[in-house]
LOKOLVEX-774017 format. One record per residue (C-alpha): x, y, z; residue in one letter. Coordinates in steps of 0.1 Angstrom, whole numbers, plus 5000, padded with zeros to 4 digits. Example, Ala and Ser with C-alpha at 12.3 -4.5 7.8 and 13.67 -1.06 7.14 Angstrom:
// LOKOLVEX-774017
512349555078a
513749895071s
// end
This chain:
// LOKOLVEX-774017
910662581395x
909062471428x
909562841440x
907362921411x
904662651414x
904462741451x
903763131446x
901463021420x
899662811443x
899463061471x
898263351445x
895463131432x
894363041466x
894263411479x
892363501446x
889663241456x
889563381494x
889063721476x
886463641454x
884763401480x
884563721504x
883363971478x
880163701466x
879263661501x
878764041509x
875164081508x
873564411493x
870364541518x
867864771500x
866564971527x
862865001537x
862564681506x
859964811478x
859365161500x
863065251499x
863865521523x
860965651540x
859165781569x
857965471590x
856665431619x
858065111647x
858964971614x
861064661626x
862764611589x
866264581604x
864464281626x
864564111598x
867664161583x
871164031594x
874464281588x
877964141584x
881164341579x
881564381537x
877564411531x
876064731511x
872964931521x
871165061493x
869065391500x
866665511470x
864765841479x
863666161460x
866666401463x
865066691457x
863166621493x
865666411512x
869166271518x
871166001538x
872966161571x
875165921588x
876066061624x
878265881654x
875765881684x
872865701695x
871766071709x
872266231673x
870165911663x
867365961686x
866766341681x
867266381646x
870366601651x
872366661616x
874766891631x
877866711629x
877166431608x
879966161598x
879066161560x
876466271539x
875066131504x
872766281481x
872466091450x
869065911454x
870865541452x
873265581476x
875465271485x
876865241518x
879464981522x
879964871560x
883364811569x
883464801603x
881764601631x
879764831650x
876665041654x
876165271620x
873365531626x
871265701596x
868865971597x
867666261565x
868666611577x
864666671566x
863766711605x
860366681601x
860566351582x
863366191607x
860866251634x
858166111616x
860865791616x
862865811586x
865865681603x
867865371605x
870365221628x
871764881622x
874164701642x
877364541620x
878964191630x
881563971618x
880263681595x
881063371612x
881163201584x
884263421569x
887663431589x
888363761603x
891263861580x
894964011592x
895164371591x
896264541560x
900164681565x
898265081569x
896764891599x
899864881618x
900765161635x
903965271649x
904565261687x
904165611695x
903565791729x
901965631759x
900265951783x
899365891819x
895966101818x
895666321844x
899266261849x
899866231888x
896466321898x
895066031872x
891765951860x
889566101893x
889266451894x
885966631892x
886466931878x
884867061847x
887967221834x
890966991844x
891166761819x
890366951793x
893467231799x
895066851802x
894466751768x
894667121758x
898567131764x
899666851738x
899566721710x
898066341702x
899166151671x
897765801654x
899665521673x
899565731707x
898265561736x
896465651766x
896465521802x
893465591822x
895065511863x
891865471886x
889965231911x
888665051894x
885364971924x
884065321923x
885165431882x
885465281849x
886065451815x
883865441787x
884565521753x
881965711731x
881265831699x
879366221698x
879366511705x
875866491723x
876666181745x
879366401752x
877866701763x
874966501782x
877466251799x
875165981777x
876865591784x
873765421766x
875865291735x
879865321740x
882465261716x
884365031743x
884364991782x
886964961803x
887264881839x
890664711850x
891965051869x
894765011845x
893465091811x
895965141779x
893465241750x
895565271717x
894565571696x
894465431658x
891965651642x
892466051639x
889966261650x
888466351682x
888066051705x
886066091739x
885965951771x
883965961804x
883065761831x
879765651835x
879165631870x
876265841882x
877666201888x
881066131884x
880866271843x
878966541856x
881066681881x
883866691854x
885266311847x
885166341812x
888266371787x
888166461747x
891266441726x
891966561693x
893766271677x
896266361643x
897466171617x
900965991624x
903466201622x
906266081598x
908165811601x
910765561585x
909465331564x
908865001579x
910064671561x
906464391557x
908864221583x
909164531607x
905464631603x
904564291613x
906364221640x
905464571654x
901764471652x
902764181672x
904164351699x
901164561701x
899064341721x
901564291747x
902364601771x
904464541804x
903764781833x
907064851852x
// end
């Protein structure tokens, strides 16, 4: 009987978490009464907060426009659709942000991004909400750590070295990297396009790391890239892309295992 009043209890009170996270999520029409338009040093995101869980609402014609979310701050700034992240159509599009972060917007209508239809807002944590535990498709297995560059590490400068590196193997969700450098002349930075990429761009990273000892755990697939962002160094070939795939299967995990695993994630001893 106590068994039951106690699960009872503890249901109730994660029901109330739940529906005290969802009221607080706060819906954003963009642009206000103009919706999403061409503007010009419009400073509507000044006035606006973004927390992790909030909506933006875009309403436009759809015959003329769209909503083009794309990774970079390059892609951002000249109105490149190439390789977008997602694209909506509908006229009332709702965009839920569920990650903290920089989110970049743009229409694929060139001539109206540059005339400033385009929006970039930067995502927080509320600090009013707890940051909750990661869901059990969160926790990833421990898969393989690579030494990049392998015995030659992270300071060659040569255009074509580390990507035959990456070239010959295969990189799953879970696998880590370790970037080996000295860490007074180099650093790594993570990024998001393709055009910070190509142009060696460190204006708005993913992540930065500079102990000379980095271990950067890969936990989303896709194609992850890194450079360094010292002047030249990128240039003269210190720059790494990896194509990341899904995790490869494995046994299932009790909630005890999967747990524990997560644990041990943030702990990694260098022998």
């Amino acid at each position: 009987m106590a068994k039951r009043i106690f699960g009872f209890f503890l249901l109730a009170i994660t029901t109330f978490t739940v529906l005290l996270g969802c009221c607080s999520a706060t819906v954003h029409k963009v642009g206000d009464s103009d919706g999403w338009a061409p503007k010009e040093d419009d400073n509507w995101t000044d006035r606006e907060e973004f927390h992790v869980g909030d909506s933006l609402v875009f309403e436009y014609d759809r015959n003329f426009n769209d909503v083009t979310q794309v990774s970079g701050g390059l892609e951002y700034e000249f109105c490149d659709s190439s390789f977008p992240k997602a694209v909506y159509n509908t006229g009332h599009d709702v965009v839920t942000l569920k990650e903290p972060g920089s989110y970049y917007f743009i229409t694929s209508n060139h001539t109206q991004c540059t005339s400033g239809q385009r929006l970039d807002v930067l995502v927080t944590h509320d600090p009013s909400s707890p940051i909750p535990p990661p869901s059990p498709s969160k926790i990833l297995p421990s898969g393989n750590i690579y030494k990049v560059g392998d015995s030659k590490r992270w300071s060659v400068y040569d255009s074509e070295f580390y990507y035959q590196w990456s070239k010959e193997k295969q990189f799953h969700v879970g696998d880590s990297l370790l970037f080996e450098y000295n860490n007074e002349v180099n650093d790594v930075f993570e990024i998001s396009g393709d055009l910070e990429f190509l142009y060696c761009d460190p204006i708005s990273p993913v992540a930065v790391h500079k102990t000379g000892h980095d271990l950067i755990k890969l936990t989303e697939p896709g194609i992850h890239y890194f450079i360094s962002s010292e002047p030249g160094h990128c240039e003269a070939g210190l720059k790494l892309q990896v194509v990341v795939g899904p995790t490869p299967n494995v046994p299932k995990l009790s909630p005890l295992e999967r747990l524990t695993r997560w644990l041990n994630s943030f702990t990694f001893n260098h022998h």
